[in-house]
N, C-alpha and C positions, 0 to 999 in steps of 0.2 A: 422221094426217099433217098437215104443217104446210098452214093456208090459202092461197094462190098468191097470194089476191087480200088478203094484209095489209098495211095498210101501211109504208111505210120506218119510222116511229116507232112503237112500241105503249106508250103512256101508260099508266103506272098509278096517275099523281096523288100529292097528297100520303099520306107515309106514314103516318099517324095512320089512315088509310079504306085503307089495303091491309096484308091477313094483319094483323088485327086481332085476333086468334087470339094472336100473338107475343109475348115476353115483353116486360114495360115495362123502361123503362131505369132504373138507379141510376148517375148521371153516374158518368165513371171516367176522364176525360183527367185526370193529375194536373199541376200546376203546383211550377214550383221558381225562386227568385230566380237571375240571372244573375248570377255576379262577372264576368264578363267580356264584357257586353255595353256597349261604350263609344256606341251609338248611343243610347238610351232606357235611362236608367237605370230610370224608374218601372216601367217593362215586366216582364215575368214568361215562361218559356217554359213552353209547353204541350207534354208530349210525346203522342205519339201512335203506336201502334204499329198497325206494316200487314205482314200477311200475305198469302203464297199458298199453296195448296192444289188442287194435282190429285189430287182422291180416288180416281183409277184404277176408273170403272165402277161408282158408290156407289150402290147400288138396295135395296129392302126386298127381303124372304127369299120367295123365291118368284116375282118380278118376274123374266120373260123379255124381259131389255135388247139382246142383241145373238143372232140365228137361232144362232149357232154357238159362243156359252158358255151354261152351264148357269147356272139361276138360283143363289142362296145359296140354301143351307140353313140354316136357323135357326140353330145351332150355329156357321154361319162369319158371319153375317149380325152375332151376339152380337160375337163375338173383332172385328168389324174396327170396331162399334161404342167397344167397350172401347178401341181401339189410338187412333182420331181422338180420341174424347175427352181420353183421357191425351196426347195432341199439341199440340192445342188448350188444355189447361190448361197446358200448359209454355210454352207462346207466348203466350200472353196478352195477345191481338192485340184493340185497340179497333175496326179494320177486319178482318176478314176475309174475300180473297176465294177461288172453290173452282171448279174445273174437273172437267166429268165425274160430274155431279149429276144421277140418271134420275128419283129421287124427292123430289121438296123434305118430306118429312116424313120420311127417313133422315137429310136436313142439319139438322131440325129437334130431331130426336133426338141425334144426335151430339154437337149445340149444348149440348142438357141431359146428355148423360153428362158433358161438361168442367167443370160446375158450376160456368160461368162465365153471369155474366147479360144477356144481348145482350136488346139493345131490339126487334131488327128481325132474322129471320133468313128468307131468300130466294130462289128461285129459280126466277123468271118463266119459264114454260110447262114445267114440272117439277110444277106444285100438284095435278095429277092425272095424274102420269108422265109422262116424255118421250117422244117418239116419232120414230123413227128416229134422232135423234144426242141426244145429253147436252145439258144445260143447262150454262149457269155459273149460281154464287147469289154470296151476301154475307151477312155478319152482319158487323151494327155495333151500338155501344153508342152510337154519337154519333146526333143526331136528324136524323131524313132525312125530306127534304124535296119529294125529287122521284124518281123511278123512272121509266126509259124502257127497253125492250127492243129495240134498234136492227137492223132485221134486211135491210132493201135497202139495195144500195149508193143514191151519190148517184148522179141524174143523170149520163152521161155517163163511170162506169167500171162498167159491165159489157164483159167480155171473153168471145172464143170460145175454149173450150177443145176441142183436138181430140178428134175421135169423140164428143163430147159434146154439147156446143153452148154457148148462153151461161153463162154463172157473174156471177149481175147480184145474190147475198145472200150473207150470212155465212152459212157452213154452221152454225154455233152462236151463236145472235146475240148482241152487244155488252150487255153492262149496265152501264147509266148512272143512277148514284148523285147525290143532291145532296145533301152532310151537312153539318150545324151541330157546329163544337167549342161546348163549354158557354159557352165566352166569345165566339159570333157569327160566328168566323171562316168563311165559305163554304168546302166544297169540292167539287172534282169529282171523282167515282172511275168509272174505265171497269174492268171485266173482261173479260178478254180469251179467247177459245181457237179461236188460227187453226187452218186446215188443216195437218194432218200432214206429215211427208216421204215417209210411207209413198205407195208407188206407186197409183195410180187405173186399178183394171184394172177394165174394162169387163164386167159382169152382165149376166142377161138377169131379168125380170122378178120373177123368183123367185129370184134371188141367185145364180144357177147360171151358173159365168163361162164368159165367150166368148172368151179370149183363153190363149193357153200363157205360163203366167208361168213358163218354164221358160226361154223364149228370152229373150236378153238382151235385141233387140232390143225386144221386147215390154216389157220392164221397164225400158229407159229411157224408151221412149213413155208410161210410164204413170207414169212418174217426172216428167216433165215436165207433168203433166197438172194433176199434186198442185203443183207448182211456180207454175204457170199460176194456179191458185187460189187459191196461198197468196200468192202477189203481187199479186192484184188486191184480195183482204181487207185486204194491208196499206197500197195504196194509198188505197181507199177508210176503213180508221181516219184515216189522214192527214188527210184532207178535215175530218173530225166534230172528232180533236185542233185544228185551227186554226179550227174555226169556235169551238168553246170557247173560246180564248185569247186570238184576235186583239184586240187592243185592251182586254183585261180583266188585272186582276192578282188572278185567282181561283186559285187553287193548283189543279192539277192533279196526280191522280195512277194510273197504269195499272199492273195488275199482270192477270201472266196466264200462261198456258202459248201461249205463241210459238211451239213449235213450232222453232226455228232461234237460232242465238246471236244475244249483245247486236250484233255488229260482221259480221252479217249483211245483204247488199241489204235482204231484204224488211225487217229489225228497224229499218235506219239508214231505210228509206222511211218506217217508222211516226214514227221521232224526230226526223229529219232534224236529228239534232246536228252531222253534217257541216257542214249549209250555215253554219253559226254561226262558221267558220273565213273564211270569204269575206264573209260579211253580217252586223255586228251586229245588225241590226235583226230576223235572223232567228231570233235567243234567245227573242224574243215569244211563236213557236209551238213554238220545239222542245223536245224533252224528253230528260232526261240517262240512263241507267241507276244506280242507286243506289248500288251498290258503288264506281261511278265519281269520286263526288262526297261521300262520307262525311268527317265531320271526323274522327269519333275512330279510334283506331287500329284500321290496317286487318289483317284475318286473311290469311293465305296465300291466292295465287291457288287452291294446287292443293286448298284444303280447301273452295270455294266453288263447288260444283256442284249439277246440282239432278236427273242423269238421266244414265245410263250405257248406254250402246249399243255392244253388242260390243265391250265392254272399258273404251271409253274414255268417259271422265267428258263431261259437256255442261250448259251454261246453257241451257233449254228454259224454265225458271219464271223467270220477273222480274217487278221493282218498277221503274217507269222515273217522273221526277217533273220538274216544269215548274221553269221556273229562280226560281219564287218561293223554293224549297228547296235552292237552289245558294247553296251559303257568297261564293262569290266577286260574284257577281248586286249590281248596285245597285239592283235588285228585291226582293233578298231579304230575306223574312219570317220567314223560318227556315232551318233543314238538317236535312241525314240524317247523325246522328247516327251511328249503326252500321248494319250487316249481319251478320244470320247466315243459318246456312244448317244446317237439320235432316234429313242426310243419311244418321245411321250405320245408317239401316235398308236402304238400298238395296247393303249388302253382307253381307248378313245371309240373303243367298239370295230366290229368288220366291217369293212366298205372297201370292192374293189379295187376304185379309184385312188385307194394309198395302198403301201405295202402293209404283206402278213408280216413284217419281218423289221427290225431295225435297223441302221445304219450305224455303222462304225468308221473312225477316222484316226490316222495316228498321222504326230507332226513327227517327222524326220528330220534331222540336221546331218549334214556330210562335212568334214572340214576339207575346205578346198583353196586351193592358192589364186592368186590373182586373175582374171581370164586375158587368154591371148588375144593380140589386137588381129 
């Protein structure tokens, strides 16, 4: 179990001295002239691809992750192995980040089934299994500079959740990236994976529940419980996204399993792209969703999904990015290029060995000057 008494930040330094173990990098941001960049001709844009990935319960074979599913068997353990790799190679994501990581040495293996070559591949309190809920990780090819595992609220948003009592940490805590493109440009990457909508019915110590989730009344209390949580998470992201931004023009970018769509309370509390209608000056901190803000041509709404829930399609996984990446921004450094969305598996029937969940990818471009020798 996690330690009660850790703190709101868990540091793990520069990335050179953490999972030294990991593979080296062979730079891979590629670079292309602009014809149509009328600000800086001398300039060059760097693209950059970011992915996400809910690997749906990703654990070595035999690893007993949750009391009431059965571990893999070596055999399914192989097949879902084979499945992220071959995803991961189709995407061919310089970030990638991954939701639902019990073992950081299955995300380390998957990394090498894609026969792609990540410098840094990650998933803080995962490097000797998780315990009690999944990690998030990352693999990058770009050079990272910093690692935090962000896991108390701030100060002053812990809330009471009923029958429960406070809810003052991320149930899966925040990872905070700081990467260098090969040409210097800083960024920030958060990974995200808030609480679910799934109802929070009350256990007794042994997982043996106390409550009839047969009566509805019981399942909207326990429905609000998970509500309760899942807003006070997205309140306190708010807090850590503007302490990052304010006053910096460092690119910013989160990607994650949400849990709720882009045009959600708790999503718009995280981006607070609202306020930006009432407050220029509020652009500073907020942050856009990807598909929102893409220049090149955009795909159907109805083929841009990431998770189906009794029937009906849903935005759960997202790329959200600060207005350095907003084409319109007199900010801006760059944009998002495209989105897609790697979905035809989730109609293809359930089978552990792939995700419940789709995959999303945006290209990013930054425009950036020459690189020093």
């Amino acid at each position: 179990m996690e330690n009660a008494g850790r703190p709101h930040r868990e540091t793990y330094g520069k990335a050179e001295c953490v999972h030294c173990s990991n593979r080296t990098l062979t730079a891979s941001t590629q670079t292309m002239q602009s014809p149509t960049d009328q600000r800086n001709n001398a300039s060059q844009w760097t693209t950059i691809q970011v992915a996400n990935l809910n690997l749906q319960n990703f654990a070595l074979p035999g690893r007993q992750f949750y009391p009431n599913d059965r571990p893999y068997e070596p055999g399914e353990y192989a097949r879902k192995l084979a499945w992220l790799g071959e995803h991961l190679h189709r995407m061919n994501a310089d970030i990638a980040c991954f939701e639902e990581v019990w073992d950081e040495a299955a995300l380390v293996a998957a990394a090498s089934a894609s026969g792609l070559n990540y410098a840094h591949v990650l998933a803080p309190g995962a490097e000797q299994g998780a315990e009690g809920t999944p990690r998030v990780g990352l693999a990058t090819r770009l050079k990272l500079t910093a690692l935090a595992s962000l896991r108390d609220f701030p100060a002053g948003f812990a809330v009471e959740v009923p029958e429960i009592g406070t809810h003052q940490r991320f149930e899966r805590p925040v990872l905070h990236a700081q990467l260098l493109t090969r040409k210097g440009t800083e960024l920030h990457v958060l990974v995200v994976h808030l609480k679910s909508k799934r109802p929070k019915f009350l256990n007794d110590a042994s997982g043996n529940p106390l409550e009839d989730r047969a009566d509805p009344r019981i399942v909207a209390r326990a429905t609000l419980r998970s509500l309760i949580m899942r807003g006070a998470e997205s309140a306190a992201l708010r807090v850590t996204i503007s302490e990052l931004l304010k006053g910096t023009r460092t690119p910013l970018i989160l990607a994650g399993d949400l849990n709720d769509n882009p045009g959600s309370v708790t999503s718009q509390i995280i981006a607070a792209t609202g306020e930006v209608a009432f407050d220029r000056g509020a652009r500073d901190v907020a942050l856009w969703h990807a598909p929102d803000v893409q220049t090149g041509l955009a795909l159907r709404r109805d083929v841009g999904y990431s998770h189906i829930h009794q029937g009906s399609p849903e935005i759960l996984d997202q790329i959200w990015v600060s207005e350095e990446f907003v084409a319109g921004s007199r900010f801006a450094i760059g944009d998002v290029r495209r989105v897609d969305y790697f979905n035809d598996h989730l109609n293809e029937g359930r089978d552990r060995t792939r995700s419940d969940h789709g995959f999303v990818r945006a290209l990013l471009r930054l425009r950036e000057g020459e690189a020093e020798n």
